[in-house]
N, C-alpha and C positions, 0 to 999 in steps of 0.2 A: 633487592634494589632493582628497580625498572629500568631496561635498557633504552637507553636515549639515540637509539635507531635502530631499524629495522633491516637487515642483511637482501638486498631488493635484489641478490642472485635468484635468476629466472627458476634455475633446475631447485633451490630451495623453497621457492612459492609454488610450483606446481607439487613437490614433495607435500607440503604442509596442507594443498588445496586437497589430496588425496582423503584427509584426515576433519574433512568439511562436510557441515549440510549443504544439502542445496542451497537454502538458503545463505547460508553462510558465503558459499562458494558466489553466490553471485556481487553479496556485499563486497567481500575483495576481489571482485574482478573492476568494480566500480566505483570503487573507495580511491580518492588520490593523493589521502594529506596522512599527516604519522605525527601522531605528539607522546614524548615520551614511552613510547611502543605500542601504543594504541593506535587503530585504525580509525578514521573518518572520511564521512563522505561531503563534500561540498553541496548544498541545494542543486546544483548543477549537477552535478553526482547522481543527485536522490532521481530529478525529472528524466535523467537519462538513461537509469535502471526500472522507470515504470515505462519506458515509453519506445525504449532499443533492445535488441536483441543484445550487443557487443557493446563495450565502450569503441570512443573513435580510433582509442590506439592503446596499445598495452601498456599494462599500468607499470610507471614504477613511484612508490609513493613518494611524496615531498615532505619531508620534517619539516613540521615550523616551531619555530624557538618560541620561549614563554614570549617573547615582546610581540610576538608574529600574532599570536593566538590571542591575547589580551588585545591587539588592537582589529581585529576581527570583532570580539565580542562587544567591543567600546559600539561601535558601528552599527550594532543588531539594534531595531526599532524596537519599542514597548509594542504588547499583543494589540493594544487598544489602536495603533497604526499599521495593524495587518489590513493584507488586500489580497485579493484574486490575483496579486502579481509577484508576491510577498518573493518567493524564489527563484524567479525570474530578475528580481532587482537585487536579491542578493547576491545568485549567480555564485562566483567561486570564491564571496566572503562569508563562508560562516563556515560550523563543524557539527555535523549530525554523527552520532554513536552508533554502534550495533542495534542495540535496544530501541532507540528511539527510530531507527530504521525500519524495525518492527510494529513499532507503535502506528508508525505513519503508515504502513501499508495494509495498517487493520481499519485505519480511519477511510479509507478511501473505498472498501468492499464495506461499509456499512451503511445501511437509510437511517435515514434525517432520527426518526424516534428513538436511535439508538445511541445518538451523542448525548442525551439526557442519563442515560444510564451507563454510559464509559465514567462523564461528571461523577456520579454520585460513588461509582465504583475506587476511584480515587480522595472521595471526599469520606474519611473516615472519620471525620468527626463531628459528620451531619449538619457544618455550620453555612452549607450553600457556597465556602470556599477551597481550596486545595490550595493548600502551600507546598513549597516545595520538598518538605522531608516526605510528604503523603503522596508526592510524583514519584518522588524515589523510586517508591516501593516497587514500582512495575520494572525496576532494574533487578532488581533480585528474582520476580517470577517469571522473567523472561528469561531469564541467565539458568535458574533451574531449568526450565523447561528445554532448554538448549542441551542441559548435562543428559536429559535424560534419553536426549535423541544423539546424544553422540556418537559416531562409529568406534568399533570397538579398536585397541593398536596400542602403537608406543604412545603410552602416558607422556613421556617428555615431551612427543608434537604435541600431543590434546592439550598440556599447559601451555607452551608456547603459541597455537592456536584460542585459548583462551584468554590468555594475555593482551592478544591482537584486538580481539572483539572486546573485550572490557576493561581492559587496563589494568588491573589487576589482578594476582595467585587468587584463586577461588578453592575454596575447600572443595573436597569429593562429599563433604557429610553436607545431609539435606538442608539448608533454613527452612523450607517448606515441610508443611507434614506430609507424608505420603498420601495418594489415594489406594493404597493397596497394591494389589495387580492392574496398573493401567497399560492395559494393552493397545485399548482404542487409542488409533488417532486422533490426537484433539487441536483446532488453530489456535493461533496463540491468542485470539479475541476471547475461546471457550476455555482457557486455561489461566486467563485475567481473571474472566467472571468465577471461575468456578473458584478460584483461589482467596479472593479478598473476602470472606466471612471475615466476622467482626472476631474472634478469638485467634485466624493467623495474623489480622493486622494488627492485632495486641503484640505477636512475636516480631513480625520486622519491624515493627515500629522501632521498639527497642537497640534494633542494628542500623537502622537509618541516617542517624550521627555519624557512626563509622564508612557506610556505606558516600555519604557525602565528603565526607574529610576525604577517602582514597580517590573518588571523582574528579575530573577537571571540570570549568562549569563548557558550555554548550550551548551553541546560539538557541535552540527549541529553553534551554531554560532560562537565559537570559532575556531572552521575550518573552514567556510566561511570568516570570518572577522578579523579573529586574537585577541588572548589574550586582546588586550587592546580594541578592537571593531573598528579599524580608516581603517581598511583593505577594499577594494571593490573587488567585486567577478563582473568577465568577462565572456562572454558565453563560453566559450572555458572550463573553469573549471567547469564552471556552469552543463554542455553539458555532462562532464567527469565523475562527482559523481551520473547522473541520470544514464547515461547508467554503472557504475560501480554496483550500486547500483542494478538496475534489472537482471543484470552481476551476483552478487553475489547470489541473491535468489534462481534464476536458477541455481549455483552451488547447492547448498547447497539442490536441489531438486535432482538433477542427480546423484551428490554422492552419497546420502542417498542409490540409488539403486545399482549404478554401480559395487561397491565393490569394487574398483583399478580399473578397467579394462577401456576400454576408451569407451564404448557403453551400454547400456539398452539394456532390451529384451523390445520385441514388447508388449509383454503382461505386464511387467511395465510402459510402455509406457501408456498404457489402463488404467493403475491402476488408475496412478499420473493424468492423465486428467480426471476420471470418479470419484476420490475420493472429488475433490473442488466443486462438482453440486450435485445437490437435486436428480439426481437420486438413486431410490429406491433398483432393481433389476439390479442393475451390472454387476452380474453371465448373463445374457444372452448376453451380449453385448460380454463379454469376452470368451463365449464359441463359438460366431458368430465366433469371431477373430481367435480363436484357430482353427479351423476348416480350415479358410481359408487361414490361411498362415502357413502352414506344417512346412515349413525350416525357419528357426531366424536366422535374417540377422543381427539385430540388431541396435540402435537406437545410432546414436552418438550427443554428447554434441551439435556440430553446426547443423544436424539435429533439434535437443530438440531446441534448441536454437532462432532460426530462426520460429518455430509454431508459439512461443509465442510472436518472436518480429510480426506476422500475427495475433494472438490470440488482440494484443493493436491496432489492424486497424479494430477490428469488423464491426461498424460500416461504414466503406466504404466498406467493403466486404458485408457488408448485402445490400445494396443496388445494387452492380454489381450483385448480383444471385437474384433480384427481377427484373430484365433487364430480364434475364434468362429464370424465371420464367414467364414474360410478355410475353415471344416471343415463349411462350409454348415450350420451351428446357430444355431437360431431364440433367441432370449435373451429367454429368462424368467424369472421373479422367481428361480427357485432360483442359476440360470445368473450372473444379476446380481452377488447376493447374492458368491456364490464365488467369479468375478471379481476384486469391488472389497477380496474378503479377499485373495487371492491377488495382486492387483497393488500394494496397498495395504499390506495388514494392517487395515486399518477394520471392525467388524465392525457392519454396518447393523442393526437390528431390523426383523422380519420386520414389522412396521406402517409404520414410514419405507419399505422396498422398496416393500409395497405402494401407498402415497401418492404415492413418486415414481412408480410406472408407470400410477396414474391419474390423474396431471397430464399425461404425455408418451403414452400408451396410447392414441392420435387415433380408431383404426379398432375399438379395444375387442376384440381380438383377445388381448389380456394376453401381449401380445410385447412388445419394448421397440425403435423404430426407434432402434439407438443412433450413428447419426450425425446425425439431428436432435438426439438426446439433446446429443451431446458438442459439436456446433457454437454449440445454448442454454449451455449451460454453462459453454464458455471465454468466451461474454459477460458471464457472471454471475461469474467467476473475475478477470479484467480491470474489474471493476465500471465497465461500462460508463457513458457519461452523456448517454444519448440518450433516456431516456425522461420526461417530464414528470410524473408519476404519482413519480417521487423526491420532490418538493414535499409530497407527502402526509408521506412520513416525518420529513424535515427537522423540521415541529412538531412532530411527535412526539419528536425526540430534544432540539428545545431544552428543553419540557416535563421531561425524564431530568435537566438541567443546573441546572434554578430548584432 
């Protein structure tokens, strides 16, 4: 029987937080709503764990009753009325899950070419739609992949920790077939793909009924699917709410600085990308910058905009500047520029190149070292949560929300 609340003594949530991924650990530090013993994060929630260090104040969750939660879901718009504001409008009316917590922070570290194949990854029955038993499934290989990174301890936290994230007793025995010896680390994007071959989705398939009967429904599926669940979701919508979605977090990062105005400074610009990476010392990067670009031109939205859809093609860009580096060529702004078109297709402005090589440009030589480049970057692509200086932002986006 599923306990209908959550014991929200501090010294028993820091006990259970012992027995957490990181990730996990972060989802309930910013999770604020409880149904039937499961945790949920409010869209409010979701934009303030990609975009703050902290929640604004320590959590303790809120139960809401079936009538609370049903009329939440009543109010969630169909996919086809999504927008670039979609969570900002829902704000602290809806209920995102663990899983789907995961889903949403894989969509946002990926380029455009790669929401066609999340699509198909989910559409197992090759008919260009995914209904909802076929969403499902990413509940079950995310929940594996969760068992397998578990800390090891008392079994009775790791079920009542499991409980919290899924709402349900999960067995210890696999639904998934093993990979063997998986030692490697893998993100839960490479543990999607590598999972849905056509012979395991023939096995959850099968548990997909049950897997939904023990689910409650959830605003992400009530706007995919519809109120009653019979709805199928098409790429074209599908295609809409990823790129709306990374659309929106990127507002909500530009704004924070812009103050109205339709442009960043160069040296916000520096902030926002040097505040998400483990870098230490800052201050010198940014007094590189200041030094070398006198006059602030200024950084506009589609500028900002366009890095980041380049920042989700990392890795093919890491590759064309080891071409680069192979052929003993020194990478300069032109060099850059061509690159990130060529590995990409992003086509930078010759003012964003020159901004990012006077942020990263240390010896002022207008070369670009691009493996300190790319090592800062995939901190800032992973939005890191190790820098204190996040706290800065956070008021600023709750400000975005009053």
């Amino acid at each position: 029987v599923l306990p209908t609340t959550i014991n929200k003594n501090r010294s028993d949530f820091e006990d259970l937080h012992l027995y957490a991924t990181p990730r996990e650990q972060r989802f309930r530090r910013f999770a604020s709503l409880e149904f039937e013993g499961q945790l949920y994060m409010t869209p409010y929630d979701f934009i303030q764990a990609v975009t703050s260090d902290e929640p604004k104040h320590a959590r303790k969750w809120r139960s809401l009753s079936k009538q609370e939660l049903n009329q939440i879901l009543m109010e969630t718009p169909p996919v086809w009325k999504g927008s670039s504001k979609l969570f900002r409008n829902l704000n602290e009316k809806g209920v995102i899950s663990y899983t789907e917590y995961l889903f949403l922070l894989c969509i946002l570290t990926k380029p455009h070419a790669g929401f066609r194949i999340a699509f198909n990854m989910f559409d197992t029955d090759g008919n260009e739609m995914v209904d909802k038993k076929e969403f499902l499934v990413l509940q079950e290989i995310f929940r594996k992949k969760n068992e397998k990174r578990e800390k090891r301890g008392d079994e009775e936290k790791r079920a009542m920790l499991r409980l919290q994230l899924y709402g349900y007793h999960t067995s210890t025995n696999s639904v998934l077939k093993t990979e063997g010896e998986d030692l490697v680390p893998r993100s839960y994007w490479d543990t999607l793909r590598r999972s849905t071959s056509q012979a395991l989705f023939s096995d959850l398939a099968e548990r997909a009924d049950d897997i939904s009967s023990s689910l409650s429904d959830t605003t992400l599926l009530v706007h995919f699917f519809g109120k009653k669940g019979k709805a199928e979701l098409n790429f074209e919508d599908f295609y809409r709410f990823m790129d709306n979605l990374q659309t929106e977090v990127l507002e909500i990062e530009f704004l924070s600085y812009s103050n109205g105005m339709n442009t960043i400074s160069e040296e916000d610009f520096a902030h926002i990308l040097l505040r998400y990476t483990n870098v230490e010392n800052t201050s010198s990067y940014l007094e590189n910058m200041r030094g070398s670009i006198p006059e602030e031109k200024g950084i506009t939205f589609e500028e900002f905009r366009s890095f980041f859809q380049f920042l989700n093609n990392l890795e093919d860009f890491t590759i064309a500047m080891q071409m680069y580096n192979f052929a003993s060529r020194s990478i300069g702004q032109d060099e850059f520029k061509r690159a990130v078109y060529v590995a990409t297709g992003v086509k930078l402005s010759p003012h964003l190149v020159n901004t990012v090589f006077k942020i990263f440009d240390v010896d002022r030589d207008d070369q670009l070292s691009y493996k300190e480049f790319i090592g800062i970057m995939k901190d800032r692509l992973n939005r890191g949560v190790h820098n204190d200086s996040w706290k800065e932002l956070q008021k600023k986006v709750i400000l975005i929300f009053k």
